[in-house]
PDB file as gemmi writes it, atoms N, CA and C in Angstrom:
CRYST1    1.000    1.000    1.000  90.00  90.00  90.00 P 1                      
ATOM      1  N   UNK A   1    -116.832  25.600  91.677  1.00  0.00           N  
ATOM      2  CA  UNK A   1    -118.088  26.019  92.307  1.00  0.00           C  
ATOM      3  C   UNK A   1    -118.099  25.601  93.782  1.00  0.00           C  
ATOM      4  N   UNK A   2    -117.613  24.219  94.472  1.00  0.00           N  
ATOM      5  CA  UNK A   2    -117.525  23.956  95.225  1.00  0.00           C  
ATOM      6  C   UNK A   2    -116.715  24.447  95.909  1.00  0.00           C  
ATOM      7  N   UNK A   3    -115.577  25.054  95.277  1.00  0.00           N  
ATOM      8  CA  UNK A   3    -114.386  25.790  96.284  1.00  0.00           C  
ATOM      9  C   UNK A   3    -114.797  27.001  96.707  1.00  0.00           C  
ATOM     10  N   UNK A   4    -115.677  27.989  95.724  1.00  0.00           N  
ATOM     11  CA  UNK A   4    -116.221  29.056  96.033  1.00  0.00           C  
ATOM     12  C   UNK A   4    -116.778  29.117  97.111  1.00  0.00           C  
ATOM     13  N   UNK A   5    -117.792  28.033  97.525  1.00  0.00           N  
ATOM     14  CA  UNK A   5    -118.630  27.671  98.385  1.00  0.00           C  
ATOM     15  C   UNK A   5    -118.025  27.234  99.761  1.00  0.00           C  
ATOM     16  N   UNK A   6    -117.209  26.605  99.484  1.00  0.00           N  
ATOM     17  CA  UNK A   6    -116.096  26.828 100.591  1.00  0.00           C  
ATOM     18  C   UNK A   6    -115.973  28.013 101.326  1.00  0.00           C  
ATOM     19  N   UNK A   7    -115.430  28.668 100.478  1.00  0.00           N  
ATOM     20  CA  UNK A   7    -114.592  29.930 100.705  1.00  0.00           C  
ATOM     21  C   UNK A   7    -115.241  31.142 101.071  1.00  0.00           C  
ATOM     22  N   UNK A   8    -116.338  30.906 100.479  1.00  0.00           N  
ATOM     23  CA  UNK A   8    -117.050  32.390 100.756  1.00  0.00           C  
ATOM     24  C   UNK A   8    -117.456  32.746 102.799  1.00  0.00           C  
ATOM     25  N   UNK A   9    -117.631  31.508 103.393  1.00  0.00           N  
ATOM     26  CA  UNK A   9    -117.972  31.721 104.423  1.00  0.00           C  
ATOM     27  C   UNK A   9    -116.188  32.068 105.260  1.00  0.00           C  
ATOM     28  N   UNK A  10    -115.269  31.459 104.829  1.00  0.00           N  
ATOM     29  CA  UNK A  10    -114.041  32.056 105.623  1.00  0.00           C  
ATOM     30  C   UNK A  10    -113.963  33.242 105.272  1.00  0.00           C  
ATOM     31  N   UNK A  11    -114.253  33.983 103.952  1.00  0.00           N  
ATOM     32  CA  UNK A  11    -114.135  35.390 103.975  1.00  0.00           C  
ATOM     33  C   UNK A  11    -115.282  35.882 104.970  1.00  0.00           C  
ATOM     34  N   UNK A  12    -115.986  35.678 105.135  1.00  0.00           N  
ATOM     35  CA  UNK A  12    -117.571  36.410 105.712  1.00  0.00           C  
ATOM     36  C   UNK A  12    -116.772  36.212 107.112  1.00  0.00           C  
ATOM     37  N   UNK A  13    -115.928  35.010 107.847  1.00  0.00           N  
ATOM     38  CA  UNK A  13    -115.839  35.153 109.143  1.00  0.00           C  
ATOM     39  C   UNK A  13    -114.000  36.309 108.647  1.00  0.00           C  
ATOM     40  N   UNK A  14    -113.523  36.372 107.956  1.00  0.00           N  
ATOM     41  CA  UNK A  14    -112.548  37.455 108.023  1.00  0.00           C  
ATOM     42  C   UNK A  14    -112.801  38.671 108.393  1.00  0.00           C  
ATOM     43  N   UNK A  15    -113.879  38.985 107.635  1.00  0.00           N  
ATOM     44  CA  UNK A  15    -114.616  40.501 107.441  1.00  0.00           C  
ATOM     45  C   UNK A  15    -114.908  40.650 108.683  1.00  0.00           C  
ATOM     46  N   UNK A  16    -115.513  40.250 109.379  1.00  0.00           N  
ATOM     47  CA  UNK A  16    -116.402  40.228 110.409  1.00  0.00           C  
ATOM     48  C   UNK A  16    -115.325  40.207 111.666  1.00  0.00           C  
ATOM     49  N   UNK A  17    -114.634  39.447 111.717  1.00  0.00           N  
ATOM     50  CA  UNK A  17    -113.395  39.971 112.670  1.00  0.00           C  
ATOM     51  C   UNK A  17    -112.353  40.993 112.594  1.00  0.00           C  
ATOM     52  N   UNK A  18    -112.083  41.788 111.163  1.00  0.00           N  
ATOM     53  CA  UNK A  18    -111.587  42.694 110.623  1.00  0.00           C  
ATOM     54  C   UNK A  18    -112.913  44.047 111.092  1.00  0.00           C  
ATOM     55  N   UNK A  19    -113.817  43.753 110.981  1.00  0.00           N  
ATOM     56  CA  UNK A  19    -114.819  45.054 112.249  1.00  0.00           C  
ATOM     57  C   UNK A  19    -114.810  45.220 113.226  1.00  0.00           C  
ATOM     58  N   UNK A  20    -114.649  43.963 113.978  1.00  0.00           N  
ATOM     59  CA  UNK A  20    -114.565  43.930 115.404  1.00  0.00           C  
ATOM     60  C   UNK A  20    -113.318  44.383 115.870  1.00  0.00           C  
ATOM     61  N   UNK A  21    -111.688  43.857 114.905  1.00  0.00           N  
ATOM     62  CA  UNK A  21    -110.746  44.693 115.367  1.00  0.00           C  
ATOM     63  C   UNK A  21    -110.885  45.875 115.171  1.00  0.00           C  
ATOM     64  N   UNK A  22    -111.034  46.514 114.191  1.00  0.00           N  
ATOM     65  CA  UNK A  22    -111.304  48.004 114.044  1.00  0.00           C  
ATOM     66  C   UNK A  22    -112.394  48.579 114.891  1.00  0.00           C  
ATOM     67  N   UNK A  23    -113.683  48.461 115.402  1.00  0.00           N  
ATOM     68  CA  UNK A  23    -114.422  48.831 116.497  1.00  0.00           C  
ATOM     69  C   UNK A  23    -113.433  48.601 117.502  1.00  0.00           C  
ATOM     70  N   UNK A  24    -112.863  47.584 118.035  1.00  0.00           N  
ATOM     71  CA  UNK A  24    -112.095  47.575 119.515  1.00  0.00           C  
ATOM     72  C   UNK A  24    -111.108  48.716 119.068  1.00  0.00           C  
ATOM     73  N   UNK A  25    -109.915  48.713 118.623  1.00  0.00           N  
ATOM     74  CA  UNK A  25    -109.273  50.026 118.473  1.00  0.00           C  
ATOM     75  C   UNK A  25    -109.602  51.000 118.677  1.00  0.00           C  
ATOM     76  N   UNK A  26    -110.633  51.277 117.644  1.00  0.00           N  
ATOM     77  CA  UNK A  26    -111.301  52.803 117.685  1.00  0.00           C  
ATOM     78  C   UNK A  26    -111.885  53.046 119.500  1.00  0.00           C  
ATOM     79  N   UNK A  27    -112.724  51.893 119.934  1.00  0.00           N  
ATOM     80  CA  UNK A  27    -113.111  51.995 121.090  1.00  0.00           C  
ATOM     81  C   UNK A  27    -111.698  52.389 122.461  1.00  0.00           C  
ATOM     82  N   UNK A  28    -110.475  51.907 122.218  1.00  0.00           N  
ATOM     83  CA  UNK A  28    -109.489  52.179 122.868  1.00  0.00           C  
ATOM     84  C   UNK A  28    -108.628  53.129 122.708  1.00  0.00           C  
ATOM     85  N   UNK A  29    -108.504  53.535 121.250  1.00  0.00           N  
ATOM     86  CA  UNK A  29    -107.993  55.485 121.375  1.00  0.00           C  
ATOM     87  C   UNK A  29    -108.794  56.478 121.783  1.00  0.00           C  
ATOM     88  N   UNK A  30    -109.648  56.172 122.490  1.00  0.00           N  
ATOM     89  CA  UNK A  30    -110.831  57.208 122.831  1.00  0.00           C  
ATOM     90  C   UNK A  30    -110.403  56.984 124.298  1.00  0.00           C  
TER      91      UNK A  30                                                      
END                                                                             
């Protein structure tokens, strides 16, 4: 339970930089 709790916020900051690379890309093949 405690590891979950851990963990859940390094996924939330993965995700969240996994948008931002994909917005910057998309923003630079244009």
């Amino acid at each position: 339970m405690r590891f979950f709790f851990l963990l859940e916020p390094i996924v939330l900051i993965l995700v969240i930089i996994g948008v931002v690379v994909f917005i910057f890309r998309e923003i630079r093949n244009k």
